[in-house]
N, C-alpha and C positions, 0 to 999 in steps of 0.2 A: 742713301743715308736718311736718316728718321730726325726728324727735329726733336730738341727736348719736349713741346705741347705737344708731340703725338706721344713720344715717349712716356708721358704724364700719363695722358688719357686714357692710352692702354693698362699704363697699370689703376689706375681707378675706374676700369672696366673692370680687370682682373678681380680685384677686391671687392667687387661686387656682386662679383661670380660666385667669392669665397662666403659671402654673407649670406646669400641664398642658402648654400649647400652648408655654411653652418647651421640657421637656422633650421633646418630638417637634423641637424644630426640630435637636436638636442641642448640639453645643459649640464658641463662640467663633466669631470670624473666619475662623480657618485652617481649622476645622471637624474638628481634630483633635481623639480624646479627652482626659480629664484627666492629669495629669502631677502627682503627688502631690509629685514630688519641687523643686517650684518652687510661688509663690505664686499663687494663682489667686483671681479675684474673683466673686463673684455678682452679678451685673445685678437689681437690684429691680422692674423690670419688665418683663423678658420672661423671668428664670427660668434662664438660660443661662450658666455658668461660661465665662471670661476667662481666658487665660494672662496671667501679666505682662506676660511678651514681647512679648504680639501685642496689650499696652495704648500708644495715644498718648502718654498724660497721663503725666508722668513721677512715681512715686506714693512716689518714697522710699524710705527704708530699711523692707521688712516682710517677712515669716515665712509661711512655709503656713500652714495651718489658722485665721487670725484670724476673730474675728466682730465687731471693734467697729467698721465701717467703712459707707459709704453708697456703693454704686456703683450707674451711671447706664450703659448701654453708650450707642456712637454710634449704631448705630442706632434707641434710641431715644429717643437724646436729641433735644428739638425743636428744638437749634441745628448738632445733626450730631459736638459733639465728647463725649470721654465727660467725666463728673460722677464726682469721688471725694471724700472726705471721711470721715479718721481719725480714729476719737472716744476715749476717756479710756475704757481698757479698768479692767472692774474685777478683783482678784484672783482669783475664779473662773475670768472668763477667759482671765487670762494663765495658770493652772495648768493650763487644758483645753489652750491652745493647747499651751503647751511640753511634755504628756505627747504629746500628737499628734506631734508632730516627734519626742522621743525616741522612738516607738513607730517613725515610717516608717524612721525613719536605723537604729534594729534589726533591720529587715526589709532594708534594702539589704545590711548587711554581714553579715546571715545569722545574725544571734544569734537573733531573734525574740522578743525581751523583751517579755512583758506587765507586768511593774511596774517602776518607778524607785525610787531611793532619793531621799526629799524632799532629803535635805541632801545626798547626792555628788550628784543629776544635774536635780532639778527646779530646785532655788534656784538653781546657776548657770548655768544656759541661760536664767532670766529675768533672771539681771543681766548676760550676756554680751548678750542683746538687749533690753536694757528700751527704747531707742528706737523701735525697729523693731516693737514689740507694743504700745505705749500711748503715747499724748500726755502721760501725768502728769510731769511730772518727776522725776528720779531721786533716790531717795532719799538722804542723805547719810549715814543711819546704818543697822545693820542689824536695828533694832527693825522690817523689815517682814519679815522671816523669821516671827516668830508670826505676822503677818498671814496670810503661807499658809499656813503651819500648821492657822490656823481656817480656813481659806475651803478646803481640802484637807476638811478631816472633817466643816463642815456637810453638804457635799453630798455623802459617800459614798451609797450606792445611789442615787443622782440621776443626777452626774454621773461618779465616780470610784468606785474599788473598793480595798482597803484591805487590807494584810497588816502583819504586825511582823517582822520577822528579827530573829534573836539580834545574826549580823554586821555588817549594812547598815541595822539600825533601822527607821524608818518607810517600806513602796513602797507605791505607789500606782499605780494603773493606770484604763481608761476603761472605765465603766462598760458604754458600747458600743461597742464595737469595731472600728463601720462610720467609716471615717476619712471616707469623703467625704459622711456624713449630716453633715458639722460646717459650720454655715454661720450669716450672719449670723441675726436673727430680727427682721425685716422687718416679721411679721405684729404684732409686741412694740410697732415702731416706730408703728405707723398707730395703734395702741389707744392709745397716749401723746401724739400729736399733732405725732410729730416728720413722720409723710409723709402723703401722701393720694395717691388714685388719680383719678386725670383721662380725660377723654377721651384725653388727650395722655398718657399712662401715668405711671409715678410723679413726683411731685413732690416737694421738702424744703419745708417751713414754716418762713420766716425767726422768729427771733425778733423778740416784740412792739417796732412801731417809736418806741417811746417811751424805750427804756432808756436811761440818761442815762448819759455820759461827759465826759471830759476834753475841750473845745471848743479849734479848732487845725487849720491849715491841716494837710492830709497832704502830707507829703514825696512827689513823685511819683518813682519806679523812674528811675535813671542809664540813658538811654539810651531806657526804656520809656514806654508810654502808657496812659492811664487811661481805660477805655470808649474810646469813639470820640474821642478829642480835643478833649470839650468842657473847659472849666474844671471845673477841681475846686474845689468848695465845701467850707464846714466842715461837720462832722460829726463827732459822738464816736468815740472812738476803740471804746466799746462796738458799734455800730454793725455793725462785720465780723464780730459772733460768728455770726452767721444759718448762715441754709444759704447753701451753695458760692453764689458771681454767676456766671449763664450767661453766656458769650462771647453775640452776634448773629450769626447766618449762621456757625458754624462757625469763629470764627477766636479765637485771646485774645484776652481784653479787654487784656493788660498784653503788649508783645509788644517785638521790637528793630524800631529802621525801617533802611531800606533808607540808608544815608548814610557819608562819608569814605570814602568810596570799598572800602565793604563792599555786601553783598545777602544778605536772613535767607530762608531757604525752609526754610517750617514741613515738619517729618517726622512720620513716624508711620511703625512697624515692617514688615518687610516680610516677609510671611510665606510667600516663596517662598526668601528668601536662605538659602546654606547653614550647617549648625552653627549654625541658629538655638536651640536646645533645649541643644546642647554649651556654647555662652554661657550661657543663662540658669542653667545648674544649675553652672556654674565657680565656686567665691568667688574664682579668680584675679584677675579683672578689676576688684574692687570700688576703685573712685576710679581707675582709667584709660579713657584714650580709647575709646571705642568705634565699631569698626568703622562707616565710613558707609555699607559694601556691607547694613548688617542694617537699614538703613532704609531707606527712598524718600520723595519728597516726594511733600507731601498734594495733590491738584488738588482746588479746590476746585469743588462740585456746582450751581454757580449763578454766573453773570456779575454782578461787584457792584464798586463801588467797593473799592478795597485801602486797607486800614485801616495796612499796613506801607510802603506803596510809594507814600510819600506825605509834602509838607514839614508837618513837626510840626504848624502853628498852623493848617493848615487843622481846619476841623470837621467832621467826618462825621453825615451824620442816624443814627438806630439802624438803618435798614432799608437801611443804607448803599446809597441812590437819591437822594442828594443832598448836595452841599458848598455851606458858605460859608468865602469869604476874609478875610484880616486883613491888614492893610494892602500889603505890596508883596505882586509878582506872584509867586507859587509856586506850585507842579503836583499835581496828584493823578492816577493810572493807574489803570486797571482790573484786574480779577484777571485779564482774559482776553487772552493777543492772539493776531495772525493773520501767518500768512507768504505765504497765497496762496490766491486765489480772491476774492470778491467779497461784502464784508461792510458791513454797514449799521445803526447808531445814529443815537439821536435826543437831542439836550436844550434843555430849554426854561429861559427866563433865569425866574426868579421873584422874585426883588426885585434890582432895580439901582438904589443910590442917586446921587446925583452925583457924578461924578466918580469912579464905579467904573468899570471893564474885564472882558472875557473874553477869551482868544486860549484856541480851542475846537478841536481838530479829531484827530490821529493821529500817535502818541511811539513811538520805542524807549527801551529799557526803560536806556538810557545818558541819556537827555534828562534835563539840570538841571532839578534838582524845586523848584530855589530861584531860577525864573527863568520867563520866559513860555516857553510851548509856541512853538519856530520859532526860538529864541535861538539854537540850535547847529546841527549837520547832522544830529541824530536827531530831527528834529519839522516836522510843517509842521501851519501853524493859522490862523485866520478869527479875526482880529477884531473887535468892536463896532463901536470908532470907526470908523466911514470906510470898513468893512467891508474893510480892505486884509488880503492874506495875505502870511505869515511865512513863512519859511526862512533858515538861518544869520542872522538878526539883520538881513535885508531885506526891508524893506515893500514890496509891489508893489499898485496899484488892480486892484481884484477884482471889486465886488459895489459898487450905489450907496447911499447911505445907512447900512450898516452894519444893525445888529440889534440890539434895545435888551427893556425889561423884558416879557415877553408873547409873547416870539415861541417858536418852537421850532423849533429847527436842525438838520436832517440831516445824519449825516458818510458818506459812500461810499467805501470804498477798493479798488481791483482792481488784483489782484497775479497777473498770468499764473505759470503755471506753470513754474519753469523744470526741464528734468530734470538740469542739472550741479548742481542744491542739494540738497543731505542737508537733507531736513527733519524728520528726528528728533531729539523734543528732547532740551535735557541730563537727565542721572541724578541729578548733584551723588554718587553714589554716593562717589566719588574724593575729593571734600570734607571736612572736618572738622566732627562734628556738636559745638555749643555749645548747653551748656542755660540758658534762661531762664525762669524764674518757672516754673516743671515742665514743660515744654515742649521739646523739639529743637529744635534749626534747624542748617537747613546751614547754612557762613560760605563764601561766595564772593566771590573778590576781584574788583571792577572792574578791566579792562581796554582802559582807553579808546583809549589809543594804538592799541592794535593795532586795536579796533574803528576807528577811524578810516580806519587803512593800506588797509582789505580792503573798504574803502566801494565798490561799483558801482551802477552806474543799471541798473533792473532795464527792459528795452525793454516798448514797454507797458502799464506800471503806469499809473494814472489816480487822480487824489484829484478828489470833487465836492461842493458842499458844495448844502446847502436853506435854507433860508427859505420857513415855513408852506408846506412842498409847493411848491415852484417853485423848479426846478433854476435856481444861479447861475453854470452853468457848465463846464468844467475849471477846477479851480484847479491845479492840478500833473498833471505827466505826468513819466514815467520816472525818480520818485523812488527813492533809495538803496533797494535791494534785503535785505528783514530783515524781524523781525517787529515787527509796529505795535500800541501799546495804544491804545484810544479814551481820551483824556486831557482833563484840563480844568486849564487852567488862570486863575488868579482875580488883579484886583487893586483889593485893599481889600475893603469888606465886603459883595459881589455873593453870591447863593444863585443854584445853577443844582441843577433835576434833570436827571437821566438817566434816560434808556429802553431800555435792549438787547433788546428787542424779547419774543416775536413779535409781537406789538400793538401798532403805531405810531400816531401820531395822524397824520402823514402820509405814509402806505408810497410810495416811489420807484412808479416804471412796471414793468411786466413787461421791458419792453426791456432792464433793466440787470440782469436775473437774480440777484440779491445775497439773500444771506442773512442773517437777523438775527444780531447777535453772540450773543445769546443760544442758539444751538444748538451754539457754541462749546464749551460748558463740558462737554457727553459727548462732544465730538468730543478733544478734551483728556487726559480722562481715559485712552479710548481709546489715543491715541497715547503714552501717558507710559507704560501698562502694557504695552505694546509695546517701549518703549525699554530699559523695567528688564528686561526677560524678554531682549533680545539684550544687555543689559549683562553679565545671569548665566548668559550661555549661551557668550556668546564667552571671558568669564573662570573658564569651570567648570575644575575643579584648582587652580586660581592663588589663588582667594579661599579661606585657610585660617586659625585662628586662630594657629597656633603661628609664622606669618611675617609676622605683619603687623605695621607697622614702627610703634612708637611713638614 
């Protein structure tokens, strides 16, 4: 058995390991150096400084130089997005932070000041940004001026360096010099028990699950969703002080859905777009719109059930590979869809009680989420009963018997190519970014009419569906030409998983040459970082900050 001080030591050996091998990987995403003159984050396990800019996670009002904070980059976070969390800075560190910034903003406009005056320039640069430096709340009197006062001259030769003037009274200056040796202390954190080091790299330690609070249903977010959609239980309200809740699979936990005739596509910065750096370092912009050309949306890295694009009341599992329904029929899509070639899913029903339904098969991204799959002219679907297939709201006999608890259903769709279709997808670049719960999103508005008007039968297309490995069929030919999400829709309280492949339990024949949707999700990727590079290439000159229209 390991004592905890060995336990410690290994892991601040670990992290050690990790700062080394961070420092050789570099800096950030865009893989440009540091920019003193903007906020930049240190990643606690790979060791690697962050631009703000080039951060997803929307991180609030902060300052260069901070160290009270917890970052997680994406890439090494094990759900894909990044981990932040601003802690209750103490007056030490708000005094380092605000001589640091007075020290860079001296160096920009050419004075090159090494000391400040406490009372003309330290004290009000921390009440000019006491938010943006600490979580404590602001004080309401000015009895915390001695506070820095003391936390100023305990730590001269430590942290700070000390002169008197006759005219400016008390400066102070850093006792080192090196502005980008200022960084969180990580190593501080593990010896306290706030992190630990994982296979899976660093982790935060909730606090103990016993802390007792005020009992009481939570209010859930106007608009937003809690975890995957199960019901929310009581729970104190102490409960949230822990460390940050991982999203699953990369996506918020608390996010907007997809409905009234709105669509949320999550963003994250884009660090090819121009006057990326000219933003960040503006205070012009602070509380206006910002440019949608400086972000792109996020594709996600894995084919999965859409936690967003989806009617409320269904439930998502955490591994999002599986729903269950609540009473009438409503829809859930997937992250991925397809416009052409020859793609293949599977899902198997796993509990159907009586007098529940599935209508299962392949949506456009307009199909009523608060209706069965085949309701409209963007779906066609297989269902249970009687096994009849759907389109605009007409049942046709398909398949005998239907499909019931235990089976597992193949969906096939092939979508010849056609060459008069632009299939590059959209940017939303052109869009309006709105933030929720720290997060971007694009808002783009439905446009159903016109998606209706421009509706053609693509010559053909083919939809086939399975039953345990035994093709039942064509079920549709020359369906509306678009792109298709593998969709499920549920009625009442039926669980279906899903399988996007590449490991089917019953793979089609070579004959039908298809692909699993699961190879979808780099091909995606691919093509979106395609679209945004002829977005910024066809609009290079045009996209500037000084005209863009608020």
């Amino acid at each position: 058995m390991q004592s905890e001080s060995q336990k410690t030591m290994e892991s601040i050996d670990k992290i050690s390991k990790q700062k080394q091998s961070g420092e050789s990987q570099g800096t950030c995403y865009c893989g440009k150096d540091r920019n003193l003159n903007i906020a930049e984050l240190l990643c606690a396990s790979c060791n690697r400084w962050f631009h703000e800019s080039c951060i997803g996670y929307q991180l609030g009002k902060l300052v260069p130089f901070m160290t009270n904070y917890l970052f997680i980059c994406k890439n090494c976070s094990p759900t894909g997005l990044e981990t932040f969390k601003k802690n209750q800075a103490p007056f030490p560190q708000m005094c380092l932070t605000a001589i640091a910034n007075l020290r860079q903003e001296s160096v920009k406009d050419g004075s090159n000041k090494l000391l400040f005056s406490k009372d003309r320039e330290i004290i009000p640069y921390i009440d000019q940004y006491w938010e943006a430096m600490t979580t404590m709340p602001r004080r309401v009197t000015q009895s915390w001026y001695a506070t820095v006062q003391r936390a100023l001259i305990k730590d001269i030769q430590v942290l700070f360096t000390y002169e008197e003037d006759q005219a400016q009274g008390s400066m102070f200056g850093l006792f080192n010099m090196e502005l980008t040796a200022i960084k969180p202390n990580y190593e501080a954190m593990i010896k306290q028990g706030q992190l630990k080091v994982t296979d899976m790299g660093i982790a935060t330690i909730p606090l103990a699950g016993n802390v007792k609070g005020r009992q009481g249903k939570r209010r859930p977010a106007v608009g937003g969703a809690s975890d995957t959609g199960a019901p929310v239980g009581k729970k104190g309200r102490a409960a949230d002080l822990g460390a940050l809740k991982l999203p699953s699979h990369g996506y918020p936990t608390e996010h907007p859905f997809n409905k009234d005739g709105y669509r949320y596509i999550l963003a994250e910065p884009d660090p090819h777009a121009p006057f990326r750096q000219e933003f960040d370092e503006s205070n012009e912009w602070s509380g206006k719109p910002i440019p949608g050309w400086l972000y792109r949306s996020l594709c996600p890295g894995i084919v999965l059930l859409a936690l967003h694009d989806r009617a409320p009341q269904l439930k998502i599992s955490e591994d999002r590979l599986a729903v269950t329904g609540e009473k009438g029929y409503c829809m859930v899509r997937a992250t991925h869809g397809v416009s052409r070639g020859s793609w293949y899913w599977e899902a198997s029903i796993e509990e159907m009680p009586e007098g529940a339904a599935t209508r299962l098969g392949w949506g456009r991204r307009y199909a009523n989420l608060q209706a069965p799959l085949g309701y409209d002219k963007f779906g066609y679907s297989w269902r249970s009963r009687k096994g009849t297939r759907f389109h605009e709201s007409r049942g046709k006999h398909y398949s005998n018997g239907g499909y019931g608890e235990g089976d597992t259903l193949g969906f096939l769709v092939v979508l010849p190519n056609n060459k008069h279709t632009k299939y590059t997808p959209n940017t939303y670049k052109d869009r309006p970014l709105v933030k929720f719960k720290s997060h971007l999103y694009y808002e783009d508005k439905d446009n159903i009419q016109e998606s209706l008007n421009n509706l053609k039968p693509l010559p053909g297309s083919k939809v086939y569906y399975f039953k345990n490995g035994e093709c039942q069929g064509e079920a549709f030919t020359d369906i509306y030409q678009g792109c298709y999400y593998p969709s499920v829709s549920l009625h009442k309280n039926v669980t279906v998983s899903v399988n996007f492949g590449p490991n089917f339990k019953y793979p089609p024949g070579t004959e039908y040459n298809y692909r699993p949707m699961s190879e979808k999700a780099e091909e995606a990727i691919c093509e979106q970082t395609m679209a945004d590079l002829l977005y910024l290439t066809e609009k290079e000159g045009k996209l500037r900050l000084d005209n863009f229209n608020l």
